[in-house]
ZAMARGU-4260 file (C-alpha; in steps of 0.2 Angstrom, whole numbers, plus 5000, padded with zeros to 4 digits):
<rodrens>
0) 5015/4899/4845 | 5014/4885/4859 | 4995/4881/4868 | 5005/4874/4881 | 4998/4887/4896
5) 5010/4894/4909 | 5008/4899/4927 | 5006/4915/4924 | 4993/4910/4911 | 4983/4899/4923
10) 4984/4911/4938 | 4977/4928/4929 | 4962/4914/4920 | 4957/4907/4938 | 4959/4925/4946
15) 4947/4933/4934 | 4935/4918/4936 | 4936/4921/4954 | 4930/4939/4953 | 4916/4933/4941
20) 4909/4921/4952 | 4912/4931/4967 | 4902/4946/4959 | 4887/4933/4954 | 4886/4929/4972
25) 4885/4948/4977 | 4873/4953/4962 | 4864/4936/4973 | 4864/4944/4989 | 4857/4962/4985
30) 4846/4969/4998 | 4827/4964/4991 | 4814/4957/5000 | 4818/4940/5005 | 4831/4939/4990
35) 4847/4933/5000 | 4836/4921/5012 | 4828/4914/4997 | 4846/4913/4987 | 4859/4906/5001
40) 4859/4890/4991 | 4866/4899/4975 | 4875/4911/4985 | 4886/4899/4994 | 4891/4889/4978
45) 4895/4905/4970 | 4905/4908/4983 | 4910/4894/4985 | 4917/4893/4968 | 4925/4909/4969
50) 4936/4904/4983 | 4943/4887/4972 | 4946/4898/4957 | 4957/4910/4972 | 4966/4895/4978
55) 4971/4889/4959 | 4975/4908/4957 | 4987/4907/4972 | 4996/4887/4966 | 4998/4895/4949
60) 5006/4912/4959 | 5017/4900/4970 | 5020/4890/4954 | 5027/4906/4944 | 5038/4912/4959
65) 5046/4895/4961 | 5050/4896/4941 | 5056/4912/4941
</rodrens>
């Protein structure tokens, strides 16, 4: 078996880490009193993370489709 990772691979890992740190952002922002205000830091680089993971999830896509 090769460790060598595909496209496919690549884009189903970054997608899932995308949805994980999107959800930590949420769980982040959950109506409380002054939770969100108090978290905008950590929301935003959860979020922020969440959309590079999306972008890699979508070179690894356009990748697959190109080798196909």
């Amino acid at each position: 078996m090769s460790d060598q990772k595909t496209p496919q691979t690549i884009g189903t890992h970054a997608l899932n880490r995308a949805v994980e740190w999107a959800g930590k952002a949420h769980r982040m922002a959950e109506p409380g009193p002054g939770t969100a205000e108090a978290n905008a830091t950590i929301i935003s680089a959860y979020s922020g993370l969440a959309a590079v993971y999306a972008d890699i999830a979508k070179a690894a896509a356009a990748l697959s489709t190109d080798n196909a």
